[in-house]
Residue frames relative to the residue before (quaternion, step in Angstrom):
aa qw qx qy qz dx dy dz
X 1.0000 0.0000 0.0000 0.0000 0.00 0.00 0.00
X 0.2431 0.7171 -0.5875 0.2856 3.65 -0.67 0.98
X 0.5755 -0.6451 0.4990 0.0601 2.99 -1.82 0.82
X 0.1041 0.8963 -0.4297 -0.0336 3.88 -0.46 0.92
X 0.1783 -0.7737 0.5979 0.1095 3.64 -0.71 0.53
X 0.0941 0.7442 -0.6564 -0.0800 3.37 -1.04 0.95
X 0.2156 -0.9081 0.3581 -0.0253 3.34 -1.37 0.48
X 0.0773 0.7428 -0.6551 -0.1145 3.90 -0.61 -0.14
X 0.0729 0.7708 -0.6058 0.1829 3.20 -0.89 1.05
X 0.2929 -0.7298 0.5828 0.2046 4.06 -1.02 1.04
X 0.8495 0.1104 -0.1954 0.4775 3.70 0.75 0.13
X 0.4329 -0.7817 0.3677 0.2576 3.44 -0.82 1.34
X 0.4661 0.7772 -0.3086 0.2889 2.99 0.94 0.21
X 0.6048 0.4920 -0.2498 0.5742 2.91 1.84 0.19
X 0.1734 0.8511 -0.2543 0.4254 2.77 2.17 0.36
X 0.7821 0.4504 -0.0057 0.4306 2.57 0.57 -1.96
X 0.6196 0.5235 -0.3492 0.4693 3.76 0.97 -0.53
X 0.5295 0.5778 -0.4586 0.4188 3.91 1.15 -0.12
X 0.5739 0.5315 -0.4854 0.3906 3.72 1.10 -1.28
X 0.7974 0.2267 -0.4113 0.3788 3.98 -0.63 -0.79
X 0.5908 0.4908 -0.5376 0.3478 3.65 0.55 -0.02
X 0.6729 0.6442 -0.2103 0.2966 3.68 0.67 -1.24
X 0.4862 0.7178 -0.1957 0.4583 2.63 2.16 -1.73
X 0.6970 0.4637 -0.0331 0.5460 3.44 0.25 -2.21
X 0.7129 0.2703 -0.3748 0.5274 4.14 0.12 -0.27
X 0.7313 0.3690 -0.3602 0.4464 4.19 0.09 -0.25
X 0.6009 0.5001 -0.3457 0.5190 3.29 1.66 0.47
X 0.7413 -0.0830 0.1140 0.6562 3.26 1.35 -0.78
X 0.0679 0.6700 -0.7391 -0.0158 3.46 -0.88 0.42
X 0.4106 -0.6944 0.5812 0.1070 3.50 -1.59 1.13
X 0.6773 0.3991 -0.3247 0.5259 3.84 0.93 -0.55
X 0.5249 0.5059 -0.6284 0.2713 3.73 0.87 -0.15
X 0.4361 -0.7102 0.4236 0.3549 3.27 -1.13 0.43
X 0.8559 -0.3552 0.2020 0.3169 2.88 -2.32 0.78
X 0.6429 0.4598 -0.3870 0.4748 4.08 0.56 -0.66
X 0.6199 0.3630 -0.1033 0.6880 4.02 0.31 -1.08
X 0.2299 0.6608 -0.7144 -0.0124 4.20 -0.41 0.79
X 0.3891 0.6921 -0.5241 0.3081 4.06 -0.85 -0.27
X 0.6627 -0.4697 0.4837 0.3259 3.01 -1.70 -0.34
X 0.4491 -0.4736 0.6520 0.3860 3.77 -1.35 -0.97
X 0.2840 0.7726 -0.5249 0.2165 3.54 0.28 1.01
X 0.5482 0.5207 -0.5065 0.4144 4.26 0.79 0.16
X 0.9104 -0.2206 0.0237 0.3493 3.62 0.35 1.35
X 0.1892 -0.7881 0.5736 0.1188 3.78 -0.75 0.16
X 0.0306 0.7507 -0.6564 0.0677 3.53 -1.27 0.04
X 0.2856 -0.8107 0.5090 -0.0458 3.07 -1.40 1.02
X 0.1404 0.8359 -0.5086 -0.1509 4.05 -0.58 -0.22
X 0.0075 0.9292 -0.3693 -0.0070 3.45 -0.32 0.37
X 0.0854 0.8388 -0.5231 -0.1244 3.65 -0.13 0.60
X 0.5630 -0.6266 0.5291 0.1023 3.09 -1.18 2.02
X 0.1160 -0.8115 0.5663 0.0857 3.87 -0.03 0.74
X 0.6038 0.4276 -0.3945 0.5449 3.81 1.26 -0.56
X 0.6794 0.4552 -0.2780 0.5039 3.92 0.85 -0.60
X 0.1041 -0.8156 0.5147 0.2429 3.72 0.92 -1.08
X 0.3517 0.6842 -0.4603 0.4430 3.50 1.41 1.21
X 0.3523 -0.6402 0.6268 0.2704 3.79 -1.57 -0.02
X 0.0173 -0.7491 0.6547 0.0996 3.25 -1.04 0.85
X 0.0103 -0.8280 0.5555 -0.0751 3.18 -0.92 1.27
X 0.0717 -0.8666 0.4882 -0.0748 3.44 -0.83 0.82
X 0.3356 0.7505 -0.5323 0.2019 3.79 -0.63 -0.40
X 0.0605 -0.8003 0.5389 -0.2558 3.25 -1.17 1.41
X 0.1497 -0.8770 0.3322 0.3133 3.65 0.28 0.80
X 0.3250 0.7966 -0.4428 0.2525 3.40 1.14 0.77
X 0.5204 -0.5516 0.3193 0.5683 4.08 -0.39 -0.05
X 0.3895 -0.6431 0.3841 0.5359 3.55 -0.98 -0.25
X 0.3146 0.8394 -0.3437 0.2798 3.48 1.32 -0.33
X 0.8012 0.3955 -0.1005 0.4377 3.05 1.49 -1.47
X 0.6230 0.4726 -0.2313 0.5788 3.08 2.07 -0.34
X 0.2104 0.8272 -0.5191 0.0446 3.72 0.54 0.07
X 0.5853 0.5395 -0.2627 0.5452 3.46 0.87 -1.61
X 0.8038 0.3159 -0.3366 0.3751 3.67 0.09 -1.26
X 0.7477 0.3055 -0.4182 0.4156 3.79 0.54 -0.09
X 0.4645 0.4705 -0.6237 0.4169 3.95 0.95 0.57
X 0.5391 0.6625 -0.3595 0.3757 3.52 0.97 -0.46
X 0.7462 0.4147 -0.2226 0.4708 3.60 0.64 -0.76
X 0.8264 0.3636 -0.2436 0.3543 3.19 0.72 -1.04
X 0.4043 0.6481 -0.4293 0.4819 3.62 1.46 0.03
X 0.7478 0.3725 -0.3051 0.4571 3.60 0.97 -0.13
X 0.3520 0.7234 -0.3370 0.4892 3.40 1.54 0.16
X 0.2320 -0.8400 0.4815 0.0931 3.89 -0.03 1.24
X 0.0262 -0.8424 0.5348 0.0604 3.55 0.98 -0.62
X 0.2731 0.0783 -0.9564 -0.0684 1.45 -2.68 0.84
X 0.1771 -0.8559 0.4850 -0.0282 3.19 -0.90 1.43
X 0.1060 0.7467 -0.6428 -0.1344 3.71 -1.21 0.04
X 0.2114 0.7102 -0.6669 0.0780 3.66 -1.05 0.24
X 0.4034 -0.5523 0.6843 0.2530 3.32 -2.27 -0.83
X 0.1894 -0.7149 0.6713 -0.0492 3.18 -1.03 1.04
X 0.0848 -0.8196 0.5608 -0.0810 3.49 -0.43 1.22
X 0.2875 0.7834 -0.5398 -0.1107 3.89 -1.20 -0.08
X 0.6388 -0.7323 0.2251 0.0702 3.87 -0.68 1.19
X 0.1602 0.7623 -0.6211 0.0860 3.05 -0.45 0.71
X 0.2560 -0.8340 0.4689 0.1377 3.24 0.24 1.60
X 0.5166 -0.5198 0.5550 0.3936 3.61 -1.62 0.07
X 0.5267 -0.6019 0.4295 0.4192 3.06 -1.55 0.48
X 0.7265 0.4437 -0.2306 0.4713 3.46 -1.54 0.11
X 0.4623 0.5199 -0.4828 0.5319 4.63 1.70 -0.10
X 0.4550 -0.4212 0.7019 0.3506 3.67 -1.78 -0.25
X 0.1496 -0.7270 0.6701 0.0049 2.98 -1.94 0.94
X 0.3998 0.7046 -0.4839 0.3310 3.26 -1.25 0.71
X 0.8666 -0.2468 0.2039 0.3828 3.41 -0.91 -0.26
X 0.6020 0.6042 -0.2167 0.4750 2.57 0.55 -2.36
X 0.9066 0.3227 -0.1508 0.2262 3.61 -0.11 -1.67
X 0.4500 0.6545 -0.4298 0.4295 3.70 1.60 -0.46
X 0.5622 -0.6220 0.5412 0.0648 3.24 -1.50 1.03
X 0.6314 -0.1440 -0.7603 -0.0501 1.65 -1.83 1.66
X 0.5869 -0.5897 0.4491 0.3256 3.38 -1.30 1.05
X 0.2473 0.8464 -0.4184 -0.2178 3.55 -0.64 0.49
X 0.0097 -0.8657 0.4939 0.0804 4.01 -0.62 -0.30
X 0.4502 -0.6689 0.5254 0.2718 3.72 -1.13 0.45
X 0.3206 0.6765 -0.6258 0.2188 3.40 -0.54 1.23
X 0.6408 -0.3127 -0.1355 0.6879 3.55 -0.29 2.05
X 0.8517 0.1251 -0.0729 0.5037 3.40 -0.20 0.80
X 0.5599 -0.4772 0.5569 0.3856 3.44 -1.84 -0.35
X 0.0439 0.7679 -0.6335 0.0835 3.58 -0.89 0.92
X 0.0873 -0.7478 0.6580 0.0102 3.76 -1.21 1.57
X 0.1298 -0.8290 0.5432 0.0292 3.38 -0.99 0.74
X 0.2294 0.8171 -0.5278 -0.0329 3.55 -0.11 0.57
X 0.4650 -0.7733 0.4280 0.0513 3.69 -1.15 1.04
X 0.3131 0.8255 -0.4201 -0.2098 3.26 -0.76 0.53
X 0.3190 0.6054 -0.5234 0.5078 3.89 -0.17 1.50
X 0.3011 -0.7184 0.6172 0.1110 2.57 -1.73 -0.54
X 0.3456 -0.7734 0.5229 -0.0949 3.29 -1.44 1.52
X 0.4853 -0.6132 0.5363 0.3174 3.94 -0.90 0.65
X 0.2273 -0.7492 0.6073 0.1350 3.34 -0.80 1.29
X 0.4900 0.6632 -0.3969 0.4031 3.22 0.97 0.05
X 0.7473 0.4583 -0.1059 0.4694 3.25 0.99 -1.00
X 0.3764 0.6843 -0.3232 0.5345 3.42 1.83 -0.60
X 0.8852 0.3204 -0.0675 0.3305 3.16 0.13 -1.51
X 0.4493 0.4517 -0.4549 0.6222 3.58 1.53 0.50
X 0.5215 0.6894 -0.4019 0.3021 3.48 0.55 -0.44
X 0.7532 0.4356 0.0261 0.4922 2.31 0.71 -2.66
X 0.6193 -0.5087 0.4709 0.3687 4.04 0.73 -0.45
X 0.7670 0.5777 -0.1202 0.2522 3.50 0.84 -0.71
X 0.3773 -0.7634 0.3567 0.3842 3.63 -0.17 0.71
X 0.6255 -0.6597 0.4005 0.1150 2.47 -1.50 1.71
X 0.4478 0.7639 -0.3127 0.3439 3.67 1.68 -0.21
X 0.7022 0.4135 -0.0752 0.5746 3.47 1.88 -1.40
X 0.5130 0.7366 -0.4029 0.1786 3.32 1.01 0.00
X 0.6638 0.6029 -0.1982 0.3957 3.18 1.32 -0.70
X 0.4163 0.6055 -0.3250 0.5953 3.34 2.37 0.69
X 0.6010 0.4775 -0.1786 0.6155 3.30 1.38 -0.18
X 0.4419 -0.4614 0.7397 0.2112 3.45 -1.98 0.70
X 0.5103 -0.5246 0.5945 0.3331 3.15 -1.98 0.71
X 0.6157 0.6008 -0.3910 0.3271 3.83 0.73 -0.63
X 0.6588 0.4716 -0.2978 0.5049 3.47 0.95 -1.76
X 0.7405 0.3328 -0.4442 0.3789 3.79 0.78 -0.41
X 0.4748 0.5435 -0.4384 0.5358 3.90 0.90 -0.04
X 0.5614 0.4650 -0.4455 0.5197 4.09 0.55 -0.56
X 0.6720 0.4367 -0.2828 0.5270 3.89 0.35 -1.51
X 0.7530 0.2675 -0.4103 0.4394 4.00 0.08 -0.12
X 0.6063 0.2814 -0.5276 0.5242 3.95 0.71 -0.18
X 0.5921 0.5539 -0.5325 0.2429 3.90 -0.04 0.11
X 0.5874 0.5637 -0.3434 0.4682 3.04 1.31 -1.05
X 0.5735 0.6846 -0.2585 0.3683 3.89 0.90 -1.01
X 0.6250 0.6102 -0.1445 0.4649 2.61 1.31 -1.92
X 0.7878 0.4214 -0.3306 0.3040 3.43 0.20 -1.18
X 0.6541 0.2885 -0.2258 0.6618 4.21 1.30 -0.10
X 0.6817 0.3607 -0.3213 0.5494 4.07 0.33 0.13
X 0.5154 -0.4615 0.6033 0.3968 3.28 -2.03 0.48
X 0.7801 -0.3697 0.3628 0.3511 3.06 -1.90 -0.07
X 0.5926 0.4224 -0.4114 0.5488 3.80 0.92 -0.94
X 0.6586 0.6124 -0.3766 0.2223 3.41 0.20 -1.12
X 0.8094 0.4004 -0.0842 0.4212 3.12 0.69 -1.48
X 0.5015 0.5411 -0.3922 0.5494 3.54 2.11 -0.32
X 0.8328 0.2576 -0.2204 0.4376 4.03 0.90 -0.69
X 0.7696 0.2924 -0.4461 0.3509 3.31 0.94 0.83
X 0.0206 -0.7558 0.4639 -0.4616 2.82 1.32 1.93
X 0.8341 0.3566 0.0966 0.4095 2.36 -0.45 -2.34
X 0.5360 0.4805 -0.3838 0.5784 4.20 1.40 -0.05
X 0.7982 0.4099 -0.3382 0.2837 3.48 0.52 -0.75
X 0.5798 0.5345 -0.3406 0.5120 3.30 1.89 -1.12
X 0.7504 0.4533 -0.2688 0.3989 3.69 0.53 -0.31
X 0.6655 0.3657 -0.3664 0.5376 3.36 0.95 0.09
X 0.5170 0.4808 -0.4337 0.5598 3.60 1.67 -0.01
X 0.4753 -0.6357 0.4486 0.4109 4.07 0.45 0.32
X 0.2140 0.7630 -0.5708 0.2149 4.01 1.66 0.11
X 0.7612 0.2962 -0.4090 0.4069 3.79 -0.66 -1.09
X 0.0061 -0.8060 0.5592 0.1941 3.38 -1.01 1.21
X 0.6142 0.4175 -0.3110 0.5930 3.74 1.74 0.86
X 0.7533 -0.3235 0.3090 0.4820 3.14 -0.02 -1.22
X 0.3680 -0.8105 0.3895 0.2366 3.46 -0.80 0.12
X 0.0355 0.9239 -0.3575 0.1319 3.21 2.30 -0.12
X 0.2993 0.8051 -0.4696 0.2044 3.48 -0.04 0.43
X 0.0603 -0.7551 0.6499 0.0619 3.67 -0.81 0.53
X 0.0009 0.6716 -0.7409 -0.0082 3.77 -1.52 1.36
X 0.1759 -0.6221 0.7526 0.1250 2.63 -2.40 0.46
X 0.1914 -0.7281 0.6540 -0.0736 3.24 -1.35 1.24
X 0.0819 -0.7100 0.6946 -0.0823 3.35 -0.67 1.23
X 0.3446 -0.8359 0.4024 0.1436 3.41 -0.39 1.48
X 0.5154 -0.5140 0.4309 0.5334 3.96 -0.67 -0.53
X 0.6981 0.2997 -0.4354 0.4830 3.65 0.27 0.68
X 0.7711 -0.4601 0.2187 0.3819 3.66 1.01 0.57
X 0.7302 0.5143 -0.2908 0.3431 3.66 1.15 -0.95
X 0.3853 -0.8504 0.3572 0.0277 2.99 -1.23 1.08
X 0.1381 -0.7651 0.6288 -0.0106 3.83 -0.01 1.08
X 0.0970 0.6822 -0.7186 -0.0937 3.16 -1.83 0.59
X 0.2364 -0.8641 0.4441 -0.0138 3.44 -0.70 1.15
X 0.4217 -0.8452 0.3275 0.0243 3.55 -0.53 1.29
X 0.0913 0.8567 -0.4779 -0.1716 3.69 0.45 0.60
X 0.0166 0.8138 -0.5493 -0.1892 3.64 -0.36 0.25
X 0.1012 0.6379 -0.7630 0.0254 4.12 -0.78 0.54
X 0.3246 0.7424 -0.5269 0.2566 3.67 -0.70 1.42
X 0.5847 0.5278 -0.2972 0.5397 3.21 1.64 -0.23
X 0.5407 0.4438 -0.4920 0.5183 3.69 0.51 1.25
X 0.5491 0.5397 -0.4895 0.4094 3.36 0.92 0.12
X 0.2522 -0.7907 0.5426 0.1296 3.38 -1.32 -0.21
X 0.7132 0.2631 -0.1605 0.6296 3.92 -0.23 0.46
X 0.8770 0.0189 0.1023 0.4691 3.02 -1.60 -1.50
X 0.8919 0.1622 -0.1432 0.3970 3.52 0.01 -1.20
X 0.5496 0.4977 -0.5508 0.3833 3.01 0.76 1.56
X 0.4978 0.5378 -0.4035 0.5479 3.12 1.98 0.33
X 0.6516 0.4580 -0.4390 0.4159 3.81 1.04 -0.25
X 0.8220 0.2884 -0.3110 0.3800 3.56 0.45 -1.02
X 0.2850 0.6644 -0.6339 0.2747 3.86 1.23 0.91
X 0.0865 -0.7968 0.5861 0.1191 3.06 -1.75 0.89
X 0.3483 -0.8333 0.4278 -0.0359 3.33 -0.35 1.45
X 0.2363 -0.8219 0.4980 0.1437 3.77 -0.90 1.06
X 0.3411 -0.6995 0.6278 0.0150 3.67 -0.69 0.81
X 0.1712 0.6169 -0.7655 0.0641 4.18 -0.86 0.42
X 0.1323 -0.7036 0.6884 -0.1165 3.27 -2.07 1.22
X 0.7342 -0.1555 0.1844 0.6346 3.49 0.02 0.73
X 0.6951 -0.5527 0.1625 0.4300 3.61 0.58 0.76
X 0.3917 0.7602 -0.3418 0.3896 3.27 1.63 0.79
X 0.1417 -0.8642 0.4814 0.0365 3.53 -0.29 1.30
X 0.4306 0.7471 -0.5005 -0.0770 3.38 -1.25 0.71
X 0.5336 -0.7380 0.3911 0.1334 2.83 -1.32 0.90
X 0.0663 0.9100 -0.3640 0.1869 3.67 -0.05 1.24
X 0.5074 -0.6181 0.5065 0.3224 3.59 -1.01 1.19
X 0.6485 -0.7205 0.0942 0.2268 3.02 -0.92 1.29
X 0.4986 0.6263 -0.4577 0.3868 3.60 1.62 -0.55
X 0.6568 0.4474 -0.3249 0.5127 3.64 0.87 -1.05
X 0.5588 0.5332 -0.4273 0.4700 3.87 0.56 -0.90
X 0.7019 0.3905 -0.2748 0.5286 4.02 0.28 -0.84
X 0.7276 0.2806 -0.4104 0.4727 3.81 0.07 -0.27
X 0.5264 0.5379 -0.5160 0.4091 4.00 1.01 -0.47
X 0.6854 0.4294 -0.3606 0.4646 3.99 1.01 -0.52
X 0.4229 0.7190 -0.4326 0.3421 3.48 0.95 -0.12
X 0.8155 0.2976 0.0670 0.4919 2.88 0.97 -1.76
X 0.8195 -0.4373 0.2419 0.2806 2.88 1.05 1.35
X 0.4706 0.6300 -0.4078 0.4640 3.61 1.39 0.74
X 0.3446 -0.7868 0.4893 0.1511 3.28 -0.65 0.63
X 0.4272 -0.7606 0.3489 0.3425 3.89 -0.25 1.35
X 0.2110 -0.7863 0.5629 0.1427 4.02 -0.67 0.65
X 0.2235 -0.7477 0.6201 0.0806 3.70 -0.83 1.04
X 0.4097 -0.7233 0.5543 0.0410 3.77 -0.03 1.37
X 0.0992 -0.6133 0.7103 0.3310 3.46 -1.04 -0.16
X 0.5337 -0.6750 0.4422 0.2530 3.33 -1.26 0.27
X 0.3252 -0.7804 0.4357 0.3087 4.15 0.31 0.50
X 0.7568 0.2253 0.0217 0.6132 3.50 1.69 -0.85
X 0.5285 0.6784 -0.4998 0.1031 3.73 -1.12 0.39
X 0.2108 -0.8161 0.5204 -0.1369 2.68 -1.25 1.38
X 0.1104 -0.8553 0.5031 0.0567 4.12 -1.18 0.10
X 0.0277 -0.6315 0.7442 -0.2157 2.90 -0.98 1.85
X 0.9261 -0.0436 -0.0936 0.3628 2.23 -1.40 1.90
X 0.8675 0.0745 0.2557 0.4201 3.69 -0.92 -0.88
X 0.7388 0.5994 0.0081 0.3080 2.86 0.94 -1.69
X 0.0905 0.8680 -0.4869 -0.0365 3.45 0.00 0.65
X 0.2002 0.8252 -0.5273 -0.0306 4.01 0.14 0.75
X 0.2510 -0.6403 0.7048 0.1740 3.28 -2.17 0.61
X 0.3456 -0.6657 0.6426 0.1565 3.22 -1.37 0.48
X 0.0299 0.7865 -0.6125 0.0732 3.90 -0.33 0.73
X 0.1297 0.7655 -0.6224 -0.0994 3.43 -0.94 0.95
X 0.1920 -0.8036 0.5360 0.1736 3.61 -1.45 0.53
């Protein structure tokens, strides 16, 4: 269970409006649901591609972000934009690994730079028939880092949509997602350009935890972001203005209703 924020934005300074939200939600969050009460505090992580700079900023740390505020206004004030990235922070299931290794976003260089950060949950069991691997070691592993290793493999003979929706077709017709598959990548191709892509599967829930794992869109002076809903509700607080995406992709299996959205 965790909170994401994706984005394109021309001034980082809107950057800077994530720190007291992020701050306040890995301390508490109110929509997490009754069983799992608290904040998102087993770590944070960041990617970013600086379009005015045409660099990657990447980060991630399995500290809270609460505790890191100062250090990430610090970084990103140097961040020239036009930006896009994901901004991610953890509240692991019970019974996942913690630490470093496992805080979000996942990231690696296949045709390109590619971050992945997750929120739900998936049958490591089933990962690991996928993936080839005994199912004996899995429990050394996040369900994400093993959902990252099957869209890479995709990745490495498919485009980017491709290999993001016949993922997400196979884990779901394998009964694998046992939450959601919510997830949010950036891809910064080999000529520099930058896509971030939006998976939402929340609209089988019902009640409470279909009010947490909504993901909601926000535009500001042509600033876009996409955001798990505790952050998605305070970005309207302050005077964002809700955005209705079209979707580039969407499809249904089973239960399952996903869109693909890219900004």
């Amino acid at each position: 269970m965790c909170r994401l924020v994706g984005f394109r934005i021309n001034d980082y300074s809107l950057l800077r409006v994530f720190s007291t939200i992020l701050a306040s939600i890995s301390r508490y969050d109110p929509l997490l649901p009754t069983t799992s009460p608290g904040g998102h505090d087993d770590g944070w992580g960041m990617a970013v591609h600086d379009r005015g700079s045409n660099n990657v900023l990447f980060y991630k740390t399995s500290e809270p972000f609460y505790a890191n505020t100062l250090f990430y206004e610090s970084i990103v004030k140097n961040l020239k934009c036009t930006c896009k990235g994901v901004i991610h922070i953890r509240k692991a299931s019970p019974g996942e690994p913690l630490g470093l290794v496992y805080a979000h976003p996942f990231v690696a260089e296949v045709k390109g730079f590619i971050a992945l950060a997750h929120n739900g949950g998936v049958d490591k069991n089933a990962l690991a028939d996928l993936l080839g691997l005994n199912t004996s070691i899995v429990e050394e592993f996040s369900d994400t880092y093993l959902y990252f290793q099957l869209f890479l493999r995709k990745l490495s003979n498919k485009s980017i949509v491709d290999a993001i929706t016949n993922t997400i077709r196979e884990l779901l017709e394998l009964n694998a997602v046992r939450t959601s598959i919510n997830s949010i990548i950036l891809y910064v191709d080999q000529e520099g350009r930058s896509r971030v892509y939006v998976i939402e599967d929340w609209y089988h829930f019902d009640g409470s935890k279909r009010e947490y794992y909504r993901i909601g869109y926000t535009i500001k002076d042509d600033n876009i972001v996409a955001a798990s809903s505790t952050v998605y509700y305070r970005l309207l607080d302050l005077g964002f203005k809700e955005y209705r995406p079209k979707p580039i992709y969407e499809f249904e299996v089973k239960e399952h209703r996903v869109k693909i959205i890219e900004l």
